[in-house]
LOKOL-324331 format. One record per residue: residue in three letters; x, y, z of N, C-alpha, C in turn; residue number from 1. Coordinates in nm, 2 decimals. Example, Ala and Ser with C-alpha at 12.3 -4.5 7.8 and 13.67 -1.06 7.14 Angstrom:
<pts>
> rest	n_east	n_north	n_up	ca_east	ca_north	ca_up	c_east	c_north	c_up	nr
> ALA	1.32	-0.57	0.78	1.23	-0.45	0.78	1.32	-0.33	0.78	1;
> SER	1.28	-0.22	0.71	1.37	-0.11	0.71	1.29	0.00	0.79	2;
</pts>
This chain:
<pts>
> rest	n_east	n_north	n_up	ca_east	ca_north	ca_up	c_east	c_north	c_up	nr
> UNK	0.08	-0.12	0.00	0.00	0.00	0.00	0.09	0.13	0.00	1;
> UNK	0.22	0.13	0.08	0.32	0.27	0.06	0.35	0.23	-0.06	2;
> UNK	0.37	0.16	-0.20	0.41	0.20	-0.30	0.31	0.29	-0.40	3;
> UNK	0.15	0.26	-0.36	0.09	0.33	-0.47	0.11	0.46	-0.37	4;
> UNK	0.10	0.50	-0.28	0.09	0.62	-0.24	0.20	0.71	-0.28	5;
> UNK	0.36	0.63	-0.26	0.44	0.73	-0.36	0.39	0.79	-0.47	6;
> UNK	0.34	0.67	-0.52	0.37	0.70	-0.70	0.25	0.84	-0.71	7;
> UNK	0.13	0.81	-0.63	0.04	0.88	-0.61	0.12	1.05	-0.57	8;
> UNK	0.18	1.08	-0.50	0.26	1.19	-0.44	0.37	1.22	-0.52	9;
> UNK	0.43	1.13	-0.57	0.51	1.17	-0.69	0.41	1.24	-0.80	10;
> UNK	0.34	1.18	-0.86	0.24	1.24	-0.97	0.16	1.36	-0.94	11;
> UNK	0.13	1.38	-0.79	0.06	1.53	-0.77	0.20	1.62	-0.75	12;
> UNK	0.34	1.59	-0.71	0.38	1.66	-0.70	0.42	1.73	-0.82	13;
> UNK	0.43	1.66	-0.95	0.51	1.67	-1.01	0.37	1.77	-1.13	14;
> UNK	0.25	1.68	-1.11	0.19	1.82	-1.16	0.16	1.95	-1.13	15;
> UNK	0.18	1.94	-0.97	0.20	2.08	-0.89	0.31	2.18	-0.98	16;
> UNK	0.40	2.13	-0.98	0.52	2.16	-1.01	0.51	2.25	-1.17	17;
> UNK	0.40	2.17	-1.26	0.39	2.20	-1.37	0.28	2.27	-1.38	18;
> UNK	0.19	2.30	-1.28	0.07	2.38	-1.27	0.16	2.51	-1.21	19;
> UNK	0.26	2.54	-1.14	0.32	2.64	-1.04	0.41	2.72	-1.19	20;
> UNK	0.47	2.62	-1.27	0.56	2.68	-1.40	0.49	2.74	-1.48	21;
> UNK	0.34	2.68	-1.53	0.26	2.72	-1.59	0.18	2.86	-1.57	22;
> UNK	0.18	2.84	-1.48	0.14	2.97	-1.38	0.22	3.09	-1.37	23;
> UNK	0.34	3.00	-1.38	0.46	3.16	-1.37	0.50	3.21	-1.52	24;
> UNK	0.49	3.10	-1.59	0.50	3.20	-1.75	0.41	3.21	-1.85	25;
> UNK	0.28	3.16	-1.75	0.17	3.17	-1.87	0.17	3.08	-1.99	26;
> UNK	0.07	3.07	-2.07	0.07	2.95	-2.19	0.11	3.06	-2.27	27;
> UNK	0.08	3.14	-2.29	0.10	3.24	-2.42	0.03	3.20	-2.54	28;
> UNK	0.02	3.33	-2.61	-0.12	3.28	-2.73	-0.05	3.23	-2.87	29;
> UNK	-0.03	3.15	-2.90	0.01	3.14	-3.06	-0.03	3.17	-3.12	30;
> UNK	-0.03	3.27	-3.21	-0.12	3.34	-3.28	-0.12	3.37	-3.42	31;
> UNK	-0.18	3.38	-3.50	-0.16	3.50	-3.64	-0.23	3.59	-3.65	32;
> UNK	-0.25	3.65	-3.58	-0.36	3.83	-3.65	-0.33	3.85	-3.81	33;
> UNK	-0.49	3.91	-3.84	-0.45	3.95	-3.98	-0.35	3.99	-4.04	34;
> UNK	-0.28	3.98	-4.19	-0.23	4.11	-4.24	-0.31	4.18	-4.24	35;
> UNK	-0.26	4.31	-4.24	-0.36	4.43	-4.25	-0.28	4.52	-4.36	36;
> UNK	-0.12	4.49	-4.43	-0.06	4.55	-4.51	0.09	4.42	-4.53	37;
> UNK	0.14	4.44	-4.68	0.28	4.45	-4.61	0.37	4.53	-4.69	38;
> UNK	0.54	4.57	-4.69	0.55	4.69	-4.76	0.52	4.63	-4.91	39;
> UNK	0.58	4.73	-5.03	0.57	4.72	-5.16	0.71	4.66	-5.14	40;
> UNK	0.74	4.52	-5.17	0.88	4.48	-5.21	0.95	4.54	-5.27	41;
> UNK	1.08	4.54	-5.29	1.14	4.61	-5.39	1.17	4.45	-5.49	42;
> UNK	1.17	4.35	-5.46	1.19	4.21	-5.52	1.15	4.13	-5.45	43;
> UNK	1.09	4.02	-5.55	1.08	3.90	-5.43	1.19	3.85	-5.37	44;
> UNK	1.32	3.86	-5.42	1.42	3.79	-5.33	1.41	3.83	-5.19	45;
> UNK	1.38	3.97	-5.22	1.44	4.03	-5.06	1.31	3.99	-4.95	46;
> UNK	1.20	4.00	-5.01	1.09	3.92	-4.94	1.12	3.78	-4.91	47;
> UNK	1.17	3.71	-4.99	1.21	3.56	-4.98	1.31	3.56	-4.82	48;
> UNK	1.40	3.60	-4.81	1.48	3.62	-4.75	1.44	3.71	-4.59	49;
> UNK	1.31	3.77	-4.64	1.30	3.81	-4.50	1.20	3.71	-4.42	50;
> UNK	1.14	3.62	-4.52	1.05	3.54	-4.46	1.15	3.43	-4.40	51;
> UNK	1.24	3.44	-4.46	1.36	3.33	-4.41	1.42	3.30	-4.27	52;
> UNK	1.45	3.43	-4.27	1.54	3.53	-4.18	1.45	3.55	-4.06	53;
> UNK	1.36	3.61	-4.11	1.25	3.73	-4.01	1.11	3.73	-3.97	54;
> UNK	1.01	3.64	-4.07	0.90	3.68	-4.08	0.87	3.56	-3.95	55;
> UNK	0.96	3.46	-3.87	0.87	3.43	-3.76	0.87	3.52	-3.71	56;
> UNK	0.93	3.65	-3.64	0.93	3.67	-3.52	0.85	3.82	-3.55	57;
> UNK	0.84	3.87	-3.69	0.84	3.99	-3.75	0.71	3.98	-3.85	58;
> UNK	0.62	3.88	-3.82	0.50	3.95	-3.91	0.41	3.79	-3.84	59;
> UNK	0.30	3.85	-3.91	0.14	3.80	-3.89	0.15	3.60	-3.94	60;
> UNK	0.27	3.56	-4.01	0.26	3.45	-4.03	0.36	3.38	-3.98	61;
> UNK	0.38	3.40	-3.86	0.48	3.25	-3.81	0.45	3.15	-3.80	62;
> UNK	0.54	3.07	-3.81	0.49	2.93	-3.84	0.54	2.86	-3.65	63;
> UNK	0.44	2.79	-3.64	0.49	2.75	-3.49	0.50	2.59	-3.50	64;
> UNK	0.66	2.57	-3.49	0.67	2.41	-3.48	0.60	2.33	-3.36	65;
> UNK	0.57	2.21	-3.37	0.50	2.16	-3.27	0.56	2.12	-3.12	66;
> UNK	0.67	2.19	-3.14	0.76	2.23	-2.96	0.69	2.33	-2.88	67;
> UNK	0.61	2.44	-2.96	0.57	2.57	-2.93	0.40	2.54	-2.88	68;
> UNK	0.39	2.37	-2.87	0.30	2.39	-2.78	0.30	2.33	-2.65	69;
> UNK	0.44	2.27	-2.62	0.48	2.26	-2.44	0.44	2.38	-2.40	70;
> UNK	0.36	2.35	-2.25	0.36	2.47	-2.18	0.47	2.58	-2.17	71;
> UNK	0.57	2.58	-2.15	0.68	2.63	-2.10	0.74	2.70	-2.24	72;
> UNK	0.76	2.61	-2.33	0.81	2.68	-2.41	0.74	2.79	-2.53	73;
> UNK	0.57	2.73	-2.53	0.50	2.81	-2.53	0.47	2.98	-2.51	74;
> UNK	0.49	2.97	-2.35	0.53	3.12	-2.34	0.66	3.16	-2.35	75;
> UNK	0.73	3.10	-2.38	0.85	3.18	-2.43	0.87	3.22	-2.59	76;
> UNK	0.82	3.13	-2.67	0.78	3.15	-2.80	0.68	3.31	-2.80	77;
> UNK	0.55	3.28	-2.73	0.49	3.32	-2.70	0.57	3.49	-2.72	78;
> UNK	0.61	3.50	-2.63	0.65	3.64	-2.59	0.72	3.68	-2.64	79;
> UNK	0.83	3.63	-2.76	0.93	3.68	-2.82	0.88	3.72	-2.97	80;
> UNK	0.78	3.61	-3.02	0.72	3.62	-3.12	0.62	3.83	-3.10	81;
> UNK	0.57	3.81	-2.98	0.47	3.91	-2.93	0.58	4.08	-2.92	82;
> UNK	0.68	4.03	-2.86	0.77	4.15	-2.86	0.81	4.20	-3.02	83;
> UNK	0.89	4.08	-3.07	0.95	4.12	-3.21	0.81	4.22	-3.30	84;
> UNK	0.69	4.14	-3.32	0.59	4.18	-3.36	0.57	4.32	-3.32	85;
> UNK	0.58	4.38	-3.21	0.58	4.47	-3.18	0.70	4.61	-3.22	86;
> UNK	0.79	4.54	-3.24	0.89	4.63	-3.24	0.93	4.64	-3.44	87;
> UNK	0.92	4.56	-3.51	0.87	4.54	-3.62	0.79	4.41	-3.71	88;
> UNK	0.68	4.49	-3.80	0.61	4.34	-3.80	0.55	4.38	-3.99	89;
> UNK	0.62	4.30	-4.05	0.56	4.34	-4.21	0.47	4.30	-4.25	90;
> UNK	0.37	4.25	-4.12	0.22	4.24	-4.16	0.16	4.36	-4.15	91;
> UNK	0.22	4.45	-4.08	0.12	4.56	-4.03	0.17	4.69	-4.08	92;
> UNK	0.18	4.70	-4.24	0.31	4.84	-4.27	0.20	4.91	-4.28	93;
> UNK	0.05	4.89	-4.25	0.01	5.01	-4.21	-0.02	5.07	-4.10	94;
> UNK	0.07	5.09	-4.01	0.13	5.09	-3.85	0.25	5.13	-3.84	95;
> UNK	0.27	5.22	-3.77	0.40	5.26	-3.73	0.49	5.15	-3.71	96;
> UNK	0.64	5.15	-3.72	0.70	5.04	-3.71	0.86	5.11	-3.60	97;
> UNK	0.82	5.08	-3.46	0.94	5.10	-3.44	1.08	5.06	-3.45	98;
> UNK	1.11	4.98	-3.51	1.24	4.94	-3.55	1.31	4.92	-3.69	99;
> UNK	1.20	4.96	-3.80	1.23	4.96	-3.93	1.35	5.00	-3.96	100;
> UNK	1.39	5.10	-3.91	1.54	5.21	-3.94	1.63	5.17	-3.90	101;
> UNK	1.60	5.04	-3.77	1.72	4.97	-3.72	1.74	4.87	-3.79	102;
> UNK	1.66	4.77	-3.88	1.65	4.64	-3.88	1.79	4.58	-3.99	103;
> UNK	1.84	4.69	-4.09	1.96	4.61	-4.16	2.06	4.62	-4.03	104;
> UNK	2.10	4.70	-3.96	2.20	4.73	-3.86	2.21	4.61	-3.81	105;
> UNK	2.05	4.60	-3.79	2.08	4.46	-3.63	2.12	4.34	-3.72	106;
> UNK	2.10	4.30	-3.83	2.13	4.21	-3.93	2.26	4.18	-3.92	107;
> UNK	2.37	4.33	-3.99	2.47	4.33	-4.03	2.59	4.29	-3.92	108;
> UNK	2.52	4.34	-3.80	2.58	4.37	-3.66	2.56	4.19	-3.57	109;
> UNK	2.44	4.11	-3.64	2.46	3.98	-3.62	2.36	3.98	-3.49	110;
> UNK	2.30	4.06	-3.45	2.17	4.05	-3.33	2.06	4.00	-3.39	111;
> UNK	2.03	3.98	-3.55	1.91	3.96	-3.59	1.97	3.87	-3.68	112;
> UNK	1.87	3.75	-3.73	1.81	3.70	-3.65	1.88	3.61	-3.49	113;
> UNK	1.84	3.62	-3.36	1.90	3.61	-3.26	1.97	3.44	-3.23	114;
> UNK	2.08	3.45	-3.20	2.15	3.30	-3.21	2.06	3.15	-3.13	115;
> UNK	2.00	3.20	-3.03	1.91	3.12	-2.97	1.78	3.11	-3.05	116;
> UNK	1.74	3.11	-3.18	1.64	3.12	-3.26	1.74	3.04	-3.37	117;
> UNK	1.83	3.09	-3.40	1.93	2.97	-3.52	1.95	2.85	-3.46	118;
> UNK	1.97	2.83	-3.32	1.97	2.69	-3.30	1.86	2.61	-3.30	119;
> UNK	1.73	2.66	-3.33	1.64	2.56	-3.36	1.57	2.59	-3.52	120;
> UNK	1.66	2.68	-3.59	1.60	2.72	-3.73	1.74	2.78	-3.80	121;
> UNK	1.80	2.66	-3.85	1.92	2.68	-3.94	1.89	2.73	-4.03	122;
> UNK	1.78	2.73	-4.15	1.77	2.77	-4.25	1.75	2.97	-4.20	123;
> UNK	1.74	3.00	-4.09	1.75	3.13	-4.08	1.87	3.20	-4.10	124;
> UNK	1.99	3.12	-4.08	2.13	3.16	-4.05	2.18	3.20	-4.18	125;
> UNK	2.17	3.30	-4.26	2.19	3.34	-4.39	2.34	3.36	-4.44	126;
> UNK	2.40	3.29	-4.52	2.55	3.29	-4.56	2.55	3.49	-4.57	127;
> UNK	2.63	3.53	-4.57	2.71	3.64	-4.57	2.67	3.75	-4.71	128;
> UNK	2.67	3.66	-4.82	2.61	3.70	-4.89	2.46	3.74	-4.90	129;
> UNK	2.38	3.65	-4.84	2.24	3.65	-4.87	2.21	3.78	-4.73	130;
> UNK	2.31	3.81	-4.62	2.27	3.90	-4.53	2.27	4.00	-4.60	131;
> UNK	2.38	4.04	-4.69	2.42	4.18	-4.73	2.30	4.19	-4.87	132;
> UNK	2.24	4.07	-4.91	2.14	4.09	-5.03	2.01	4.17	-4.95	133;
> UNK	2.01	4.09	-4.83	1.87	4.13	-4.75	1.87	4.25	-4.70	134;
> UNK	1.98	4.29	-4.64	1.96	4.45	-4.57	1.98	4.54	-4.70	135;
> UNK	2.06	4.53	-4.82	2.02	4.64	-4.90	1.83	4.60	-4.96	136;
> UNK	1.81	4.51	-4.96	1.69	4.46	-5.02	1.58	4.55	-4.91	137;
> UNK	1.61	4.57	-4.77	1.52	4.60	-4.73	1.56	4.73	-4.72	138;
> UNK	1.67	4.83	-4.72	1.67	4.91	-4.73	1.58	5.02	-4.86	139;
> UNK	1.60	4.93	-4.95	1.55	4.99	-5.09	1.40	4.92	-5.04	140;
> UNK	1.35	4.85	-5.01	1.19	4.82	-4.98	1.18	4.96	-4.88	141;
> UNK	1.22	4.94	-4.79	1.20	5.07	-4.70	1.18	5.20	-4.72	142;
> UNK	1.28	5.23	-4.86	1.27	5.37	-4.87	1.17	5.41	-4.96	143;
> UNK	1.16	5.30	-5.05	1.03	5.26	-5.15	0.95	5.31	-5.09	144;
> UNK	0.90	5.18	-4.96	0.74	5.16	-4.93	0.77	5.20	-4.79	145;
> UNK	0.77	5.30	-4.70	0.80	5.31	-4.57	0.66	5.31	-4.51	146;
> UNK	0.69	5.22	-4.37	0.56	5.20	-4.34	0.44	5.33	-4.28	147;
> UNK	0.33	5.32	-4.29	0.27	5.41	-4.29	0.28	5.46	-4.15	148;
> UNK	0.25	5.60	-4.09	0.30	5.63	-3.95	0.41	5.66	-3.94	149;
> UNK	0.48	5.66	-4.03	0.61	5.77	-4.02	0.76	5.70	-4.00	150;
> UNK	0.74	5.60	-3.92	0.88	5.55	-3.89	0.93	5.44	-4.00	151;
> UNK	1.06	5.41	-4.01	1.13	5.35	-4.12	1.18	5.44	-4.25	152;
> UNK	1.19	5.40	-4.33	1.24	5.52	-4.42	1.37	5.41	-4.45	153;
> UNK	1.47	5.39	-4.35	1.59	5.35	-4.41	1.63	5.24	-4.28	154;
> UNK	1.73	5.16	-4.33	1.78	5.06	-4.24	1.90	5.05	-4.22	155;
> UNK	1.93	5.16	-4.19	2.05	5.21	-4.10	2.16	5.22	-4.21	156;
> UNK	2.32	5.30	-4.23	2.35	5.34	-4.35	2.42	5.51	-4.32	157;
> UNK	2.53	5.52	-4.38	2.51	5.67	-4.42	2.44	5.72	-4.51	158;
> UNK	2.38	5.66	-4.60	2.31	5.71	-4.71	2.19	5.73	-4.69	159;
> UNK	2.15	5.67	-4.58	2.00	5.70	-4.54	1.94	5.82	-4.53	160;
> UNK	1.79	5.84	-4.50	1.72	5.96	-4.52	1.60	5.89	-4.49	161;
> UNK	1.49	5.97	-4.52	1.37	5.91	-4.54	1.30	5.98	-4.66	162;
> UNK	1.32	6.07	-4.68	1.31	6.18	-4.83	1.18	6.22	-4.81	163;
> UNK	1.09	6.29	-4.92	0.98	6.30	-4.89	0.85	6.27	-4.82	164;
> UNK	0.74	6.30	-4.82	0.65	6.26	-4.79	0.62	6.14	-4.81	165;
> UNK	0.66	6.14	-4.96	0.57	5.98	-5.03	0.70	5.89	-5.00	166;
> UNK	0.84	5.93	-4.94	0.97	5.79	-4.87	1.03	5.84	-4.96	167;
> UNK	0.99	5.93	-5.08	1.05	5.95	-5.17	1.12	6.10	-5.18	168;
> UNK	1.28	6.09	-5.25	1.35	6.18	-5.23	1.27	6.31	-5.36	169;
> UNK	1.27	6.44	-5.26	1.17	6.57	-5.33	1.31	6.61	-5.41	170;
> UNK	1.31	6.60	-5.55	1.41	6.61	-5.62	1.35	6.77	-5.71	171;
</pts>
């Protein structure tokens, strides 16, 4: 009779345990909200490449492997997906975008996409070449199509600007 009761005490503790983690980081929502926009490409390459690179963490279609529905890891997907989205998201270029003007920087500079996201998504890790295709790609999309609300224009650069009204330089 003491062995079913371990096993019994083992199993509530261990769901305790998983109800107490769950509790502390939340399930988090997996989500896709509409597009509501995205910019005017300048090519599909560079779209190719940002969906590659970027578009989990940076727009309305991430794809969520079936790890991202553990509790735990969940909310951590959860929240990083929810942050990046926030800070730029090329579902929503008609929305301000706060980090558009940063986003070739953080590329070139190797913060984007982030090393703890390459170790579960090597096809993000872009040879050297394909980085320097993508941040001029998105530079020229940016100054093209800058998202509506004012922010973006350029992705970082001395050449940058944001030029006119329409992203375009008043010549």
């Amino acid at each position: 009779m003491k062995q079913p009761i371990r096993i019994s005490l083992a199993v509530i503790t261990v769901a305790v345990a998983v109800a107490v983690a769950v509790g502390a980081f939340g399930c988090g929502t997996l989500d896709n909200p509409p597009i509501t926009m995205e910019p005017d490409w300048d090519t599909p390459r560079t779209r190719e490449l940002a969906v590659t690179a970027c578009f989990d963490c940076h727009s309305n279609q991430t794809r969520w492997p079936w790890y991202t529905s553990l509790p735990i890891v969940s909310a951590i997907a959860a929240n990083n997906v929810h942050e990046g989205r926030q800070e730029l998201n090329f579902s929503t270029w008609d929305r301000p975008q706060k980090e558009a003007t940063e986003a070739g920087e953080a590329i070139q500079e190797g913060e984007m996409p982030p090393a703890d996201y390459l170790l579960l998504h090597g096809e993000a890790d872009l040879s050297p070449a394909d980085k320097q295709a993508l941040v001029a790609g998105l530079r020229a999309t940016f100054t093209r199509s800058p998202p509506l609300g004012g922010e973006g224009g350029t992705t970082g650069g001395k050449d940058g600007g944001e030029g006119g009204k329409d992203g375009h330089d008043d010549d």
